[in-house]
N, C-alpha and C positions, 0 to 999 in steps of 0.2 A: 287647457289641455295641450300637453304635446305632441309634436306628430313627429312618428319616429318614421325615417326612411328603409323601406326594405335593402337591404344589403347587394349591390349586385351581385345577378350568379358571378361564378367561376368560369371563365373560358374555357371552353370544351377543348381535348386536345387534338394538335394536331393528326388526321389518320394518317398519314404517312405522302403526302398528296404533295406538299411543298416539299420534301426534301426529295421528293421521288424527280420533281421537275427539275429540281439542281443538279441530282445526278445526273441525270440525262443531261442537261445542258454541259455539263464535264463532257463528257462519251461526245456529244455531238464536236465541244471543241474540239479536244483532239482527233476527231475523224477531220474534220475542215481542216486541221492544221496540217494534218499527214497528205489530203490532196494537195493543197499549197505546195509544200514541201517539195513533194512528187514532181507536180508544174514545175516549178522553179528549175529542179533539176535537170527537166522535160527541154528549158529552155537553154540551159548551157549546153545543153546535146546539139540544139540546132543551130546557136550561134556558134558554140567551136568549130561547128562542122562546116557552118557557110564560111567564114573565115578562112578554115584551113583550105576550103576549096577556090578564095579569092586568092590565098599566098600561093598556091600551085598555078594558079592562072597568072599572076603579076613574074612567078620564075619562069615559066613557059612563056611568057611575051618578053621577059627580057633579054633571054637565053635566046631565045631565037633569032633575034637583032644581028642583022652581020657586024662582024669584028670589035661585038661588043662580050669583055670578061667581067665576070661577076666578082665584084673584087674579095679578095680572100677573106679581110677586117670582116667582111656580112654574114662569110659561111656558118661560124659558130651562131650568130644570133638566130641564125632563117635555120638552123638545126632545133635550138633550143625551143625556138616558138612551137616548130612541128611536134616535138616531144612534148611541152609544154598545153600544148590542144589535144594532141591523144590523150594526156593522162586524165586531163580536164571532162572528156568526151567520157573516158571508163567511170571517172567517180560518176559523171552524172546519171549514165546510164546503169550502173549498177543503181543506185540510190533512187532511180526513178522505176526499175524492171526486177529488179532482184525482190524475191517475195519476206518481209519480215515477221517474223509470227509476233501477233498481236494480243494469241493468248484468247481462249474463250470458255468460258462457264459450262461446265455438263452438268446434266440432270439426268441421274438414272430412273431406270421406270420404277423400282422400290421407292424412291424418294417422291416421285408423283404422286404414289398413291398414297402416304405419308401425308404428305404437305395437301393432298388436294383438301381435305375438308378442314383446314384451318384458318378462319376469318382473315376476311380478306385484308387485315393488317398485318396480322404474321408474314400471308403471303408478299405483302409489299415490300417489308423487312427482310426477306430470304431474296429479293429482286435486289434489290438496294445493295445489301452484301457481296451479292456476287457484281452487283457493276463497280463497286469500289474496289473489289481485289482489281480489278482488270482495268482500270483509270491508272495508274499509276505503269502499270508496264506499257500502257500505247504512249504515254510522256516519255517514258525513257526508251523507247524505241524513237518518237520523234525527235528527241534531241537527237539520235545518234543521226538520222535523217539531216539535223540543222546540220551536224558538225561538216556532214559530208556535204551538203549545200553549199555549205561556207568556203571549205575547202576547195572545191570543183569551183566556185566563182574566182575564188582567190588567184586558183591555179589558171586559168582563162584570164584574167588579169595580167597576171606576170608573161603569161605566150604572145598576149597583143602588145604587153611593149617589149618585148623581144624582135616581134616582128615589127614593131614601127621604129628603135634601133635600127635594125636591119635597112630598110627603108632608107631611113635618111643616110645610113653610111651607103647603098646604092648611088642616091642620088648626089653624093658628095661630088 
């Protein structure tokens, strides 16, 4: 006699559980990336700012030195850093304080009572929908975040070697 094998079932489908976790895990990156972001920008605000208040204290102690002139070559560089730290200071403070709409899902009360009695996979699928429209506009709100991060670093880069320029032609 043969012995025939019962055929495995069919894997039952997914209810909507694992992709539900992806989306969310979407939505959670870019909320982390946008606090990042945020931070980052948080932190050019306090470096330009302690800086700019170390180059006003290094012109205040050298200025004040009897029969000492600050030689003319520094002026333009000890201008450009100070301008170079404010702008640095705006992008990051905008970028870190400035509110950007991130965009969110409505539900009106006709659509609740609509949707409340339809199994609870429908309703996963109408969750799911609406965090997918709205993943894609928090990414392109964050990059715009990145750009200005990047910018504001960049910009705070170029003021601290203007002012260590300045500096060495000081102590020339």
């Amino acid at each position: 006699m043969r012995s025939f094998k019962k055929p495995a079932p069919a894997p039952a489908p997914d209810d909507g559980t694992i992709y539900a976790a992806f989306i969310k895990s979407l939505q959670d990156h870019e909320q982390d990336r946008k606090s990042v972001l945020e931070a980052k920008a948080t932190a050019v605000v306090t470096t330009s700012g302690t800086l700019v208040t170390l180059l006003f204290g290094l012109v205040a102690a050298v200025t004040a030195a009897t029969n000492f002139k600050l030689p003319e070559v520094s002026h333009g560089w000890l201008i450009a850093a100070v301008i170079l730290f404010v702008i640095a200071t705006g992008l990051g403070v905008a970028t870190a304080n400035i509110p950007v709409p991130y965009g969110e899902a409505t539900f009106q009360a006709n659509q609740l009572k609509e949707a409340w009695g339809q199994p609870a996979g429908a309703a996963r699928l109408n969750v799911a929908e609406a965090q997918l429209q709205l993943i894609p506009i928090a990414a392109r709100k964050n990059d715009l975040k990145a750009k200005l991060v990047m910018l504001a670093t960049s910009t705070e880069l170029l003021a601290l070697g203007a002012l260590a320029i300045a500096v060495i032609l000081i102590l020339l």
